[in-house]
N, C-alpha and C positions, 0 to 999 in steps of 0.2 A: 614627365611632370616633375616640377620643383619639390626637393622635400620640404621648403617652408609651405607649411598648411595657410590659406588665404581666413583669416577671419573678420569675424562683421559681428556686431552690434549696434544698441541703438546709442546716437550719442547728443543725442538732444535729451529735456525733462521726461519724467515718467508718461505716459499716458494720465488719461486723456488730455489729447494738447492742439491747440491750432497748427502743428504742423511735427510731424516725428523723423526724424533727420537720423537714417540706418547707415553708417560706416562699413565699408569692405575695404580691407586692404590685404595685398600677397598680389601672386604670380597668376591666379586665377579672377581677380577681379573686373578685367576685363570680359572673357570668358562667361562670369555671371552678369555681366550687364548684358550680353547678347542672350541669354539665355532668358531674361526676363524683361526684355525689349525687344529684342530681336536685331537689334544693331546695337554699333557703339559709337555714341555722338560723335563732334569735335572734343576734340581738348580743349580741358577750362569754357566751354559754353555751358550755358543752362541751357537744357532742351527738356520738353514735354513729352512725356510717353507712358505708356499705356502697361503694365508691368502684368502678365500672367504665370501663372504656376509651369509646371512641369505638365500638366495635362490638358493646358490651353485655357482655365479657367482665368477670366478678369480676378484680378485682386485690388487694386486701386489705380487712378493716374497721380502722376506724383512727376514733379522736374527730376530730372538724372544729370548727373555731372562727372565726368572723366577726367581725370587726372595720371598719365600716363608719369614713372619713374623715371631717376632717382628724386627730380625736383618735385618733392611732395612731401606732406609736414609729418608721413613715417618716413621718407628715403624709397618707399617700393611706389605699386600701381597702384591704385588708391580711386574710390568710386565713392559718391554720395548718392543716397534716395532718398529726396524731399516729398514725404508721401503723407497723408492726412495722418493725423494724431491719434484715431482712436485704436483702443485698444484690441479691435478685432481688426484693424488695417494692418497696424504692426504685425500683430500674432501671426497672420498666413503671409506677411510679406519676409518674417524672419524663419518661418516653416519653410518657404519655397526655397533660399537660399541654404538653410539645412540638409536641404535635400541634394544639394547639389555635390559631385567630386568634389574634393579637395577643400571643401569649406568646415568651418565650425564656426562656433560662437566664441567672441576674446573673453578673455578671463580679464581679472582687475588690473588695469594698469597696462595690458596688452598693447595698444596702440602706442603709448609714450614711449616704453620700452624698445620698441621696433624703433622707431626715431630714435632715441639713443643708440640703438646698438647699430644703425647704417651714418650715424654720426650727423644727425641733422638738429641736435643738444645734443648737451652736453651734461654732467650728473647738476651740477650746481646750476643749472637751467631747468632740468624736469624735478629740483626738490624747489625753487622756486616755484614750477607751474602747482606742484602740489599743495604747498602755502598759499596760496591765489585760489584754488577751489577752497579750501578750507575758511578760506580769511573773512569775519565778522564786523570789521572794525574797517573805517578809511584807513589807519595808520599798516594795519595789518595787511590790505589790499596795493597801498600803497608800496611798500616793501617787497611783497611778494612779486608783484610787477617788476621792480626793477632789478631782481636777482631774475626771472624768466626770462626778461628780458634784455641777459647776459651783462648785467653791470657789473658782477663779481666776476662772471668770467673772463670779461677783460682785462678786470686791473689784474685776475690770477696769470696771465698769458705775458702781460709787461708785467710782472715780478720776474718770472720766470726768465722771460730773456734777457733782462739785468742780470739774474743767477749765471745763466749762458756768459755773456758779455765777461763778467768775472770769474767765473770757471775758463774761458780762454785764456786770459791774461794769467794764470796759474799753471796752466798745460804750456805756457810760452814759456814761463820761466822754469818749469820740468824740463823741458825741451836741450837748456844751453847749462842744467846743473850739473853735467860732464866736462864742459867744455872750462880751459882755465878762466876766459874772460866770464864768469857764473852771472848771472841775475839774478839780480832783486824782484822783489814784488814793488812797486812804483810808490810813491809816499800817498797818493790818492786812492788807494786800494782800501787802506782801513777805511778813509770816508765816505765812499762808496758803499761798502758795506753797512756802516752806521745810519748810514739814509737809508738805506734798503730794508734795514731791521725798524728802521722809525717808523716809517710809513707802514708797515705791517703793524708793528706796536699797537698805532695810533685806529686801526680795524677790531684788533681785537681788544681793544679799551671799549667799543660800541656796545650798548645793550646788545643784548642775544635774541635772537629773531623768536624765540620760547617765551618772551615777556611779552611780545604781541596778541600770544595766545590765552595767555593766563591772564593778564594785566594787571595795573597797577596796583598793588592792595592795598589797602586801607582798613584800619582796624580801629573801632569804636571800642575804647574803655574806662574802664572809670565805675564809682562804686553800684551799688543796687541804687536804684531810683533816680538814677542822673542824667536821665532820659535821652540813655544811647538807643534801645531799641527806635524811640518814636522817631528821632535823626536816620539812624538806619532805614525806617520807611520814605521816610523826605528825601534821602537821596537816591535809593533806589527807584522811588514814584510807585511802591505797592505794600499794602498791607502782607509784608514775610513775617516780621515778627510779632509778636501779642506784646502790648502794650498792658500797662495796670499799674496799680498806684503801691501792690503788694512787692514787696522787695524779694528778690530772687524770682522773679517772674521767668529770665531767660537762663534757661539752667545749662545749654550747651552753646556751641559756634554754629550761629546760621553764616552761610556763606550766599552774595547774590552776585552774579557776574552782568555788568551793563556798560552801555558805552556813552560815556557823555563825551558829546562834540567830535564824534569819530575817533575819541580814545578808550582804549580799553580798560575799567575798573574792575574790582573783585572787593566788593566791601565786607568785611566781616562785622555783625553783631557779636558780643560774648559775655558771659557770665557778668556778674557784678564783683570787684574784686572788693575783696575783706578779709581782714587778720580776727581773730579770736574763735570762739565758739560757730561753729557750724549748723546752719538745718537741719541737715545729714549727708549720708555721703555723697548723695548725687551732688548736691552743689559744689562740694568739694572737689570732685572731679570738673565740676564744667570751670573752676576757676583755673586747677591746672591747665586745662585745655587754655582755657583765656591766657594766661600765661604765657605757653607755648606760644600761642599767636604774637605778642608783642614780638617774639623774636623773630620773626617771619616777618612782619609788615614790612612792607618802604615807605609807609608812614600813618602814625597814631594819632589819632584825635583825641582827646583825653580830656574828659568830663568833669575831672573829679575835683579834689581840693588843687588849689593853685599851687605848682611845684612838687606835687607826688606822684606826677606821671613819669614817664619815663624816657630817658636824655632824649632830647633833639625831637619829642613830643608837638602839636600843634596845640595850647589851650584852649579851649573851646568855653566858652560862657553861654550854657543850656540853657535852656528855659528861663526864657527873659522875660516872658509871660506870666508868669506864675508870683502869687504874691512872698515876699522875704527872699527874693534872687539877690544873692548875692554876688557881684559882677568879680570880675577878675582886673588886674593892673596891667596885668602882661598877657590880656586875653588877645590870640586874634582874630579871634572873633567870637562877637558876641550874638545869639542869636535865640530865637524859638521855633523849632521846627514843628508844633502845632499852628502856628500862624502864619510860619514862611520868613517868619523876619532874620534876614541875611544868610539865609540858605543859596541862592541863590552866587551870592558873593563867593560862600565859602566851594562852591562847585566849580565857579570862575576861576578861584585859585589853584584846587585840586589839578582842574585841566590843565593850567598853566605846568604845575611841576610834574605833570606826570610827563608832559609833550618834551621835558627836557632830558625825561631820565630814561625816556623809552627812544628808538629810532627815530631820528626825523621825516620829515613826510618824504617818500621818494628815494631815503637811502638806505639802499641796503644792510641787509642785516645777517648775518653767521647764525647757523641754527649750530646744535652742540658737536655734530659729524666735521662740520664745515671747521667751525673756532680750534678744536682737537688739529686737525690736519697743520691750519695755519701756525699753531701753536708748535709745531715742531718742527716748520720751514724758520722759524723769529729765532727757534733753541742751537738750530743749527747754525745759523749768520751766526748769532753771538759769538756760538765758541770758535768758528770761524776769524772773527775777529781779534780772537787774541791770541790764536794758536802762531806759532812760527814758521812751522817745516809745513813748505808748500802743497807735500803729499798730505798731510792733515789738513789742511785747509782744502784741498779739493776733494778728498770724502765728505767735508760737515759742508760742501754747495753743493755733492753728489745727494747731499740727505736732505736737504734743501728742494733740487727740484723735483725726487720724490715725493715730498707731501706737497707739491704745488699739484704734482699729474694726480695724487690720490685722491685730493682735492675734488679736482674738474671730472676727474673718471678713468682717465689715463691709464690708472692700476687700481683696479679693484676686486672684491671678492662676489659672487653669486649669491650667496647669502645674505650680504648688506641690499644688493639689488632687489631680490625677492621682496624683500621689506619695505625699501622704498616705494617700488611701483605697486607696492599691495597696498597703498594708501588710496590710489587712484581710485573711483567709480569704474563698473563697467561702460566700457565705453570711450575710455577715455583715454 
Protein backbone atom coordinates (compact mmCIF):
# COMPACT_ATOMS: atom_id res chain seq x y z
CA UNK A 1 0.00 0.00 0.00
CA UNK A 2 1.01 3.71 -0.90
CA UNK A 3 2.33 5.62 2.02
CA UNK A 4 0.16 8.69 0.85
CA UNK A 5 -3.04 8.21 3.08
CA UNK A 6 -6.22 8.61 0.54
CA UNK A 7 -8.55 11.24 2.05
CA UNK A 8 -12.16 12.52 1.60
CA UNK A 9 -14.29 15.14 2.68
CA UNK A 10 -17.32 16.68 1.96
CA UNK A 11 -16.84 19.40 -0.69
CA UNK A 12 -20.05 20.93 -1.50
CA UNK A 13 -22.09 23.62 1.21
CA UNK A 14 -22.69 22.41 4.84
CA UNK A 15 -25.76 20.17 5.17
CA UNK A 16 -28.68 20.16 4.88
CA UNK A 17 -28.46 20.72 1.02
CA UNK A 18 -30.18 19.47 -2.23
CA UNK A 19 -27.38 17.37 -2.95
CA UNK A 20 -23.77 16.73 -0.69
CA UNK A 21 -20.81 16.16 -3.13
CA UNK A 22 -18.01 13.85 -0.66
CA UNK A 23 -14.37 14.08 -2.46
CA UNK A 24 -11.86 10.92 -2.11
CA UNK A 25 -8.72 11.43 -3.40
CA UNK A 26 -5.13 9.00 -3.04
CA UNK A 27 -4.08 5.59 -4.20
CA UNK A 28 -7.05 4.01 -2.34
CA UNK A 29 -9.86 5.81 -4.06
CA UNK A 30 -10.57 3.44 -6.24
CA UNK A 31 -10.57 0.73 -3.87
CA UNK A 32 -13.19 2.73 -1.73
CA UNK A 33 -15.44 3.11 -4.59
CA UNK A 34 -15.62 -0.82 -4.90
CA UNK A 35 -15.95 -0.99 -1.48
CA UNK A 36 -19.14 1.10 -1.33
CA UNK A 37 -20.63 0.03 -4.81
CA UNK A 38 -19.24 -2.86 -5.32
CA UNK A 39 -17.64 -1.88 -8.75
CA UNK A 40 -15.75 0.93 -10.28
CA UNK A 41 -17.75 2.86 -13.13
CA UNK A 42 -16.14 4.12 -16.36
CA UNK A 43 -13.85 7.02 -16.14
CA UNK A 44 -15.31 10.39 -16.25
CA UNK A 45 -19.20 8.83 -16.59
CA UNK A 46 -21.71 9.60 -14.00
CA UNK A 47 -23.12 6.42 -12.91
CA UNK A 48 -26.06 5.65 -10.30
CA UNK A 49 -25.42 3.24 -7.47
CA UNK A 50 -26.47 2.19 -4.42
CA UNK A 51 -23.51 2.95 -1.65
CA UNK A 52 -23.63 0.48 1.66
CA UNK A 53 -21.46 0.33 4.57
CA UNK A 54 -18.96 -2.27 5.60
CA UNK A 55 -21.82 -4.64 6.91
CA UNK A 56 -24.10 -4.43 3.91
CA UNK A 57 -26.26 -1.83 5.24
CA UNK A 58 -28.12 0.65 2.47
CA UNK A 59 -26.82 4.30 3.22
CA UNK A 60 -27.96 6.20 0.32
CA UNK A 61 -27.99 6.17 -3.68
CA UNK A 62 -26.18 8.81 -4.88
CA UNK A 63 -24.25 9.25 -8.75
CA UNK A 64 -20.44 8.14 -8.29
CA UNK A 65 -17.88 9.28 -10.58
CA UNK A 66 -14.18 8.01 -11.26
CA UNK A 67 -11.49 9.86 -12.20
CA UNK A 68 -8.55 7.56 -12.58
CA UNK A 69 -4.71 9.83 -12.25
CA UNK A 70 -2.53 11.88 -13.01
CA UNK A 71 -5.09 13.89 -15.23
CA UNK A 72 -7.29 15.03 -12.21
CA UNK A 73 -7.61 18.51 -10.53
CA UNK A 74 -5.17 16.83 -7.35
CA UNK A 75 -2.74 15.13 -9.99
CA UNK A 76 -3.74 11.40 -8.08
CA UNK A 77 -7.18 8.91 -8.33
CA UNK A 78 -9.83 11.03 -7.44
CA UNK A 79 -13.60 9.79 -6.91
CA UNK A 80 -16.87 11.97 -6.31
CA UNK A 81 -20.29 10.85 -4.38
CA UNK A 82 -23.13 12.80 -5.37
CA UNK A 83 -25.31 11.71 -2.57
CA UNK A 84 -28.49 13.46 -0.88
CA UNK A 85 -27.58 16.47 1.40
CA UNK A 86 -28.79 15.71 4.55
CA UNK A 87 -27.11 15.44 7.35
CA UNK A 88 -27.55 11.92 8.40
CA UNK A 89 -26.82 10.88 4.60
CA UNK A 90 -23.41 12.53 4.78
CA UNK A 91 -22.62 11.37 8.44
CA UNK A 92 -22.72 7.35 7.69
CA UNK A 93 -21.62 7.90 4.09
CA UNK A 94 -18.31 9.75 5.54
CA UNK A 95 -18.47 7.04 8.80
CA UNK A 96 -18.26 4.27 6.09
CA UNK A 97 -15.32 5.48 4.33
CA UNK A 98 -13.54 6.22 7.85
CA UNK A 99 -13.81 2.98 8.33
CA UNK A 100 -12.14 1.93 5.61
CA UNK A 101 -7.69 1.10 5.20
CA UNK A 102 -5.97 3.79 4.30
CA UNK A 103 -8.56 6.57 4.47
CA UNK A 104 -8.99 9.64 6.64
CA UNK A 105 -10.68 12.78 6.56
CA UNK A 106 -8.54 15.98 4.71
CA UNK A 107 -7.59 18.62 6.84
CA UNK A 108 -7.94 22.36 5.55
CA UNK A 109 -6.68 23.00 2.29
CA UNK A 110 -5.75 19.19 1.75
CA UNK A 111 -7.05 18.77 -1.56
CA UNK A 112 -5.46 22.11 -3.28
CA UNK A 113 -2.25 21.16 -1.69
CA UNK A 114 -2.12 17.65 -3.21
CA UNK A 115 -2.69 19.66 -6.66
CA UNK A 116 0.08 21.77 -6.01
CA UNK A 117 2.50 19.42 -4.83
CA UNK A 118 1.96 16.77 -8.05
CA UNK A 119 2.09 20.17 -10.16
CA UNK A 120 -1.47 20.62 -11.49
CA UNK A 121 -1.12 24.73 -10.00
CA UNK A 122 0.97 26.30 -9.27
CA UNK A 123 1.44 28.64 -5.67
CA UNK A 124 0.10 31.96 -7.56
CA UNK A 125 -2.80 29.72 -8.80
CA UNK A 126 -3.95 28.05 -5.45
CA UNK A 127 -3.52 31.90 -3.57
CA UNK A 128 -5.71 33.10 -6.44
CA UNK A 129 -8.23 29.98 -5.92
CA UNK A 130 -8.08 31.23 -2.25
CA UNK A 131 -8.95 34.95 -3.04
CA UNK A 132 -11.91 33.53 -5.17
CA UNK A 133 -13.52 31.55 -2.15
CA UNK A 134 -12.93 34.42 -0.10
CA UNK A 135 -13.99 37.22 -2.60
CA UNK A 136 -17.21 39.59 -1.58
CA UNK A 137 -17.15 41.92 -4.16
CA UNK A 138 -17.39 41.58 -8.44
CA UNK A 139 -14.10 43.40 -8.62
CA UNK A 140 -12.64 40.95 -5.89
CA UNK A 141 -14.22 37.86 -7.76
CA UNK A 142 -13.09 39.16 -10.69
CA UNK A 143 -9.45 39.33 -9.85
CA UNK A 144 -9.18 36.36 -8.04
CA UNK A 145 -10.45 34.54 -11.22
CA UNK A 146 -7.91 35.72 -13.29
CA UNK A 147 -4.77 35.06 -11.01
CA UNK A 148 -6.55 31.13 -10.60
CA UNK A 149 -6.87 31.11 -13.62
CA UNK A 150 -3.10 31.49 -14.25
CA UNK A 151 -2.89 35.19 -15.68
CA UNK A 152 0.02 35.83 -13.29
CA UNK A 153 1.45 32.74 -13.98
CA UNK A 154 1.98 33.23 -17.29
CA UNK A 155 3.30 36.62 -17.62
CA UNK A 156 5.74 35.12 -14.36
CA UNK A 157 6.85 32.20 -16.83
CA UNK A 158 7.62 34.94 -20.12
CA UNK A 159 9.56 37.15 -17.56
CA UNK A 160 11.48 34.41 -16.69
CA UNK A 161 12.37 33.22 -20.07
CA UNK A 162 13.32 36.86 -21.18
CA UNK A 163 15.61 36.43 -17.82
CA UNK A 164 16.95 32.91 -19.51
CA UNK A 165 17.15 34.53 -23.02
CA UNK A 166 19.63 37.41 -21.32
CA UNK A 167 21.37 35.28 -18.85
CA UNK A 168 22.53 33.36 -22.23
CA UNK A 169 23.66 36.10 -23.96
CA UNK A 170 26.05 36.85 -20.63
CA UNK A 171 27.22 33.06 -20.29
CA UNK A 172 28.07 33.60 -24.24
CA UNK A 173 30.16 36.46 -23.47
CA UNK A 174 31.70 34.53 -20.12
CA UNK A 175 32.38 31.90 -22.72
CA UNK A 176 35.12 33.87 -25.15
CA UNK A 177 36.31 36.45 -21.96
CA UNK A 178 39.60 34.23 -22.26
CA UNK A 179 39.94 34.28 -25.66
CA UNK A 180 41.88 37.56 -27.20
CA UNK A 181 39.22 38.41 -29.75
CA UNK A 182 36.78 39.01 -25.81
CA UNK A 183 33.03 40.02 -26.14
CA UNK A 184 31.04 42.53 -25.43
CA UNK A 185 27.56 42.37 -24.12
CA UNK A 186 25.70 43.72 -27.57
CA UNK A 187 24.35 47.52 -27.22
CA UNK A 188 20.72 45.96 -27.03
CA UNK A 189 21.41 44.11 -23.81
CA UNK A 190 20.68 47.28 -21.62
CA UNK A 191 17.45 47.82 -23.50
CA UNK A 192 16.22 44.60 -23.12
CA UNK A 193 16.73 44.70 -19.77
CA UNK A 194 15.06 48.20 -19.24
CA UNK A 195 11.88 46.77 -20.98
CA UNK A 196 11.93 43.77 -18.84
CA UNK A 197 12.39 45.98 -15.54
CA UNK A 198 9.37 48.37 -17.17
CA UNK A 199 6.93 45.92 -17.70
CA UNK A 200 7.39 44.51 -14.01
CA UNK A 201 7.53 48.11 -12.83
CA UNK A 202 4.37 48.98 -14.46
CA UNK A 203 2.70 45.34 -12.16
CA UNK A 204 3.80 46.36 -9.36
CA UNK A 205 2.50 50.28 -9.65
CA UNK A 206 -1.09 48.02 -9.64
CA UNK A 207 -3.21 48.39 -6.45
CA UNK A 208 -2.60 45.21 -4.20
CA UNK A 209 -4.90 42.58 -4.49
CA UNK A 210 -5.33 43.41 -0.04
CA UNK A 211 -7.50 46.54 -1.24
CA UNK A 212 -10.01 44.23 -2.75
CA UNK A 213 -10.50 43.08 0.55
CA UNK A 214 -10.58 45.88 2.61
CA UNK A 215 -11.88 48.51 0.10
CA UNK A 216 -11.96 51.65 -0.65
CA UNK A 217 -12.25 53.98 2.57
CA UNK A 218 -13.84 56.73 2.84
CA UNK A 219 -13.96 58.89 5.79
CA UNK A 220 -16.72 61.40 6.94
CA UNK A 221 -15.41 64.46 8.82
CA UNK A 222 -16.13 67.61 9.84
CA UNK A 223 -17.30 69.44 13.07
CA UNK A 224 -20.17 68.12 15.65
CA UNK A 225 -23.56 68.61 14.01
CA UNK A 226 -22.48 68.54 10.30
CA UNK A 227 -24.40 65.79 9.74
CA UNK A 228 -21.79 63.13 8.91
CA UNK A 229 -23.30 60.47 11.00
CA UNK A 230 -26.84 60.81 9.03
CA UNK A 231 -24.71 60.65 5.48
CA UNK A 232 -22.86 57.78 6.97
CA UNK A 233 -26.43 55.95 7.25
CA UNK A 234 -27.45 57.11 3.39
CA UNK A 235 -24.52 55.59 2.12
CA UNK A 236 -24.31 52.53 3.97
CA UNK A 237 -28.38 52.17 3.61
CA UNK A 238 -28.64 51.30 7.56
CA UNK A 239 -29.32 52.86 10.77
CA UNK A 240 -25.18 52.09 12.29
CA UNK A 241 -24.88 55.41 13.69
CA UNK A 242 -27.32 57.49 16.25
CA UNK A 243 -28.17 60.36 14.81
CA UNK A 244 -29.16 63.79 17.27
CA UNK A 245 -29.24 67.30 17.05
CA UNK A 246 -26.86 67.06 20.50
CA UNK A 247 -23.22 67.76 19.52
CA UNK A 248 -20.84 65.10 20.16
CA UNK A 249 -23.36 62.57 19.65
CA UNK A 250 -20.63 60.04 17.81
CA UNK A 251 -17.86 59.86 20.17
CA UNK A 252 -15.60 57.05 18.56
CA UNK A 253 -14.99 55.45 14.70
CA UNK A 254 -17.79 53.34 13.45
CA UNK A 255 -16.45 51.45 10.58
CA UNK A 256 -19.20 49.74 7.86
CA UNK A 257 -17.79 47.71 4.99
CA UNK A 258 -20.47 47.50 1.66
CA UNK A 259 -20.11 47.22 -1.88
CA UNK A 260 -21.69 49.68 -4.16
CA UNK A 261 -21.89 48.50 -7.85
CA UNK A 262 -19.55 45.45 -7.31
CA UNK A 263 -16.92 47.79 -5.49
CA UNK A 264 -15.71 47.46 -2.45
CA UNK A 265 -16.11 50.45 0.39
CA UNK A 266 -15.24 50.72 4.09
CA UNK A 267 -16.94 54.01 5.22
CA UNK A 268 -15.90 55.56 8.33
CA UNK A 269 -18.16 57.81 10.63
CA UNK A 270 -16.05 59.73 13.32
CA UNK A 271 -16.02 62.11 16.06
CA UNK A 272 -16.72 65.65 15.41
CA UNK A 273 -13.60 67.60 15.15
CA UNK A 274 -13.04 70.80 17.46
CA UNK A 275 -10.27 73.00 18.94
CA UNK A 276 -10.73 74.54 22.43
CA UNK A 277 -12.35 73.21 25.60
CA UNK A 278 -13.62 69.73 25.69
CA UNK A 279 -16.80 67.61 27.13
CA UNK A 280 -14.27 65.22 28.62
CA UNK A 281 -12.02 62.94 27.87
CA UNK A 282 -13.81 60.57 25.89
CA UNK A 283 -14.41 63.04 23.11
CA UNK A 284 -11.08 63.81 23.07
CA UNK A 285 -9.94 60.68 22.37
CA UNK A 286 -12.63 59.71 19.76
CA UNK A 287 -11.35 63.08 17.91
CA UNK A 288 -7.71 61.73 18.05
CA UNK A 289 -9.02 58.50 16.74
CA UNK A 290 -10.94 60.84 14.03
CA UNK A 291 -7.70 62.21 13.24
CA UNK A 292 -5.94 59.21 12.89
CA UNK A 293 -8.43 58.13 10.34
CA UNK A 294 -7.95 61.20 7.89
CA UNK A 295 -4.48 59.72 7.53
CA UNK A 296 -5.66 56.44 6.44
CA UNK A 297 -8.59 57.34 4.02
CA UNK A 298 -8.03 57.25 0.15
CA UNK A 299 -10.59 59.79 0.53
CA UNK A 300 -12.39 62.49 2.90
CA UNK A 301 -15.61 63.86 2.57
CA UNK A 302 -15.48 66.80 4.57
CA UNK A 303 -18.53 68.71 6.09
CA UNK A 304 -17.30 71.25 7.71
CA UNK A 305 -16.35 75.05 7.02
CA UNK A 306 -15.40 75.48 3.39
CA UNK A 307 -11.35 75.03 3.23
CA UNK A 308 -10.58 73.50 6.74
CA UNK A 309 -10.74 70.09 5.71
CA UNK A 310 -7.90 68.47 4.69
CA UNK A 311 -5.63 68.72 1.32
CA UNK A 312 -7.12 66.96 -1.68
CA UNK A 313 -10.63 66.64 0.61
CA UNK A 314 -14.04 66.23 -1.32
CA UNK A 315 -16.43 69.37 0.03
CA UNK A 316 -19.52 68.24 0.65
CA UNK A 317 -22.49 70.89 1.17
CA UNK A 318 -24.71 68.77 4.03
CA UNK A 319 -27.76 69.36 4.81
CA UNK A 320 -29.36 71.24 2.07
CA UNK A 321 -32.70 70.76 3.82
CA UNK A 322 -32.29 72.40 6.77
CA UNK A 323 -33.12 76.02 7.29
CA UNK A 324 -29.85 78.88 7.24
CA UNK A 325 -27.62 76.03 4.80
CA UNK A 326 -25.20 77.66 3.93
CA UNK A 327 -23.86 76.30 0.56
CA UNK A 328 -20.37 76.05 -0.24
CA UNK A 329 -18.45 77.75 -3.76
CA UNK A 330 -16.26 74.97 -4.30
CA UNK A 331 -18.78 72.33 -2.97
CA UNK A 332 -18.99 69.09 -5.00
CA UNK A 333 -21.57 68.39 -3.92
CA UNK A 334 -24.30 69.57 -2.57
CA UNK A 335 -26.67 67.46 -0.85
CA UNK A 336 -29.17 66.25 2.16
CA UNK A 337 -28.97 63.00 3.05
CA UNK A 338 -32.27 63.05 5.14
CA UNK A 339 -34.05 63.49 1.88
CA UNK A 340 -31.73 61.81 -0.58
CA UNK A 341 -31.00 65.03 -2.52
CA UNK A 342 -27.74 64.00 -4.49
CA UNK A 343 -26.69 61.20 -2.63
CA UNK A 344 -27.17 59.24 -5.10
CA UNK A 345 -24.81 61.43 -7.48
CA UNK A 346 -22.23 61.50 -4.76
CA UNK A 347 -22.09 57.25 -4.70
CA UNK A 348 -21.90 57.61 -8.61
CA UNK A 349 -18.75 59.39 -8.21
CA UNK A 350 -17.29 57.50 -5.13
CA UNK A 351 -17.61 54.29 -7.54
CA UNK A 352 -16.17 55.86 -10.32
CA UNK A 353 -12.83 56.76 -8.20
CA UNK A 354 -12.76 54.00 -6.37
CA UNK A 355 -12.90 51.52 -9.91
CA UNK A 356 -9.69 53.68 -10.86
CA UNK A 357 -7.65 53.34 -7.79
CA UNK A 358 -8.59 49.68 -7.07
CA UNK A 359 -7.72 46.59 -9.90
CA UNK A 360 -9.66 46.76 -12.95
CA UNK A 361 -12.30 44.18 -13.52
CA UNK A 362 -10.46 41.10 -14.74
CA UNK A 363 -6.90 42.01 -13.88
CA UNK A 364 -4.91 40.67 -11.96
CA UNK A 365 -3.80 41.83 -8.84
CA UNK A 366 -0.25 40.88 -6.33
CA UNK A 367 -1.37 40.24 -2.90
CA UNK A 368 1.73 41.32 -0.52
CA UNK A 369 3.84 37.59 -0.76
CA UNK A 370 3.34 37.94 -4.60
CA UNK A 371 4.50 42.10 -4.92
CA UNK A 372 7.72 41.16 -2.16
CA UNK A 373 8.85 38.29 -4.57
CA UNK A 374 8.32 40.52 -7.76
CA UNK A 375 9.96 43.41 -6.10
CA UNK A 376 13.31 41.78 -5.92
CA UNK A 377 13.22 40.16 -9.49
CA UNK A 378 12.56 44.54 -10.72
CA UNK A 379 15.77 45.28 -7.75
CA UNK A 380 17.77 42.75 -9.38
CA UNK A 381 17.35 43.77 -13.51
CA UNK A 382 18.10 47.18 -12.16
CA UNK A 383 21.33 46.66 -10.76
CA UNK A 384 21.86 44.39 -13.62
CA UNK A 385 21.49 47.14 -15.69
CA UNK A 386 24.18 49.21 -14.66
CA UNK A 387 26.65 46.77 -13.42
CA UNK A 388 29.67 46.12 -16.07
CA UNK A 389 31.45 42.90 -15.36
CA UNK A 390 29.43 40.28 -16.90
CA UNK A 391 30.02 37.88 -13.80
CA UNK A 392 27.86 40.50 -11.86
CA UNK A 393 25.41 40.93 -14.23
CA UNK A 394 24.69 37.26 -14.29
CA UNK A 395 24.33 36.89 -10.48
CA UNK A 396 21.70 40.04 -10.30
CA UNK A 397 19.57 37.64 -13.52
CA UNK A 398 20.61 34.51 -11.21
CA UNK A 399 18.67 36.61 -8.43
CA UNK A 400 16.15 37.56 -10.68
CA UNK A 401 14.87 34.22 -11.83
CA UNK A 402 14.86 33.28 -8.24
CA UNK A 403 12.20 35.34 -7.07
CA UNK A 404 10.37 34.62 -10.39
CA UNK A 405 10.48 30.56 -9.22
CA UNK A 406 9.70 31.82 -5.41
CA UNK A 407 7.04 33.50 -6.93
CA UNK A 408 5.11 30.63 -8.80
CA UNK A 409 6.41 28.07 -6.04
CA UNK A 410 9.49 26.82 -7.56
CA UNK A 411 11.34 27.38 -4.16
CA UNK A 412 9.68 27.59 -1.27
CA UNK A 413 9.38 27.12 2.39
CA UNK A 414 6.67 24.59 4.42
CA UNK A 415 5.82 26.97 6.69
CA UNK A 416 4.58 29.69 4.22
CA UNK A 417 2.56 26.60 2.54
CA UNK A 418 1.01 25.49 5.76
CA UNK A 419 -0.34 29.03 6.01
CA UNK A 420 -1.48 29.32 2.63
CA UNK A 421 -3.57 26.11 2.30
CA UNK A 422 -4.72 26.73 5.97
CA UNK A 423 -6.84 29.45 4.49
CA UNK A 424 -8.80 26.77 2.42
CA UNK A 425 -12.36 25.31 3.88
CA UNK A 426 -12.22 21.63 4.57
CA UNK A 427 -12.77 20.26 1.47
CA UNK A 428 -11.38 22.14 -0.54
Amino acid sequence: MSETPTIFALSSGAPPAGIGVIRVSGPQAAAALAALTGRVPQPRRASLAKLHDNAGALLDEALVLWFPGPNTATGEDLAELHCHGGRAVIAAVEGALAALAGLRRAEPGEFTRRAFANGRIDLAEAEGLADLLSAETELARAAALANAGGALSRQVEAWREQALVLSAEVEGVLDFSDEEDSADLPECFTWNIAALAGEIGAWLARPRSERLGEGYRVVLAGPPNAGKSTLFNALIESEAAITSPIAGTTRDVIERAVAIGGVPFTFVDTAGLRDGDLADEIEAIGIDRARGELARADCVLWLGAEGEGPAHAWEIAAQADCAGFTPKSAARFTLSATTGEGVAALKHALVATARDALSKPGQGALNARQHARLAEAAEALTAARWLGDPLLVAEELRRARLAFDRLIGRATTEDMLDTLFGRFCIGK
